[in-house]
C-alpha positions as CSV (number, residue, x, y, z in Angstrom):
1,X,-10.0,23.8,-4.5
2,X,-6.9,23.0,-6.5
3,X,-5.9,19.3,-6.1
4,X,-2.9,17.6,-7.2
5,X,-2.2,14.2,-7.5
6,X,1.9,12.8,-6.7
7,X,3.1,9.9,-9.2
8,X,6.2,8.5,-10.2
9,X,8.6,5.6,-9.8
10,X,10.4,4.6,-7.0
11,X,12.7,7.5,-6.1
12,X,11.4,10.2,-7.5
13,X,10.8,12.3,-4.8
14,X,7.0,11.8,-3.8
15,X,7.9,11.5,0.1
16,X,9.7,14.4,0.0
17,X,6.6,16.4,-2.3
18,X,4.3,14.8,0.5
19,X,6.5,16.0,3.2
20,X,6.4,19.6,2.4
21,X,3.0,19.3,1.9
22,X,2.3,18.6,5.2
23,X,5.1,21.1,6.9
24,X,2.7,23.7,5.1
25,X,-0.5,22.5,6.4
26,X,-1.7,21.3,3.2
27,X,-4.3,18.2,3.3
28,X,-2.8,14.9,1.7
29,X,-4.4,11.9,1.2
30,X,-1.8,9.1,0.7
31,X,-2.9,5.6,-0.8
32,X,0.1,3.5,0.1
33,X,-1.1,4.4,3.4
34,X,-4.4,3.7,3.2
35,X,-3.8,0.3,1.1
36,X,-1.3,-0.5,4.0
37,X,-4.7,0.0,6.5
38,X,-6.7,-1.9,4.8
39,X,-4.7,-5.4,4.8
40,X,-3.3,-5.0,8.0
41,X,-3.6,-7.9,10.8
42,X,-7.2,-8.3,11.5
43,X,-9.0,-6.4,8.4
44,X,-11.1,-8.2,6.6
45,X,-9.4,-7.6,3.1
46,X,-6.3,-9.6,4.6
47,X,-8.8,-12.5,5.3
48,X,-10.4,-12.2,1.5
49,X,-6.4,-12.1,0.4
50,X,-5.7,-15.3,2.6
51,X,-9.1,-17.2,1.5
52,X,-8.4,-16.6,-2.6
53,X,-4.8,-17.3,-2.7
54,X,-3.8,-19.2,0.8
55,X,-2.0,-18.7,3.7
56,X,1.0,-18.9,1.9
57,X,0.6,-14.8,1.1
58,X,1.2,-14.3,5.4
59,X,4.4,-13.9,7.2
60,X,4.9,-15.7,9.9
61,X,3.4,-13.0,11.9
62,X,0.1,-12.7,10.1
63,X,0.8,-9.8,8.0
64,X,0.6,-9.7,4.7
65,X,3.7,-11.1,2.8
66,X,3.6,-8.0,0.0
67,X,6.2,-9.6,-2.1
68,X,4.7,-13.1,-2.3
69,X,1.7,-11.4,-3.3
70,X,3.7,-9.0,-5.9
71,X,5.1,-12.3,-7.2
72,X,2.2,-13.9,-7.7
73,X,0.2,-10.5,-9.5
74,X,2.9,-10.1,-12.0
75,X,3.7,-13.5,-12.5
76,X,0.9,-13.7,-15.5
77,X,0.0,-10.8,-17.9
């Protein structure tokens, strides 16, 4: 089975790849949307992300505040 993994910067086209992938039937398996599953309200990676680096990394809605977090990876090397 030929596999083929989608990378690239931020407008690149990798939605649109995706997209025809999926008009033609063809299995995808997309991280962002897995990472997205995995730290939503309630998962337990959200509550490993709130007990190492506070409550400060939720919205006010209990979600994860990505760009608090982004901030706070890249802020060191």
């Amino acid at each position: 089975m030929l596999k083929i993994g989608l990378t690239g910067g931020i407008g690149c086209g990798k939605t649109t790849v995706s997209k025809i992938f999926d008009q033609l039937h063809i299995p995808i398996i997309d991280a962002d949307e897995i990472a997205h599953q995995l730290v939503a309200v309630g998962q337990p990676a959200l509550l490993e992300i709130e007990q190492a680096y506070g409550s400060g990394m939720l919205s006010s809605d209990g979600s994860l505040n990505r760009k608090k977090l982004r901030e706070l990876i890249f802020s060191e090397p």
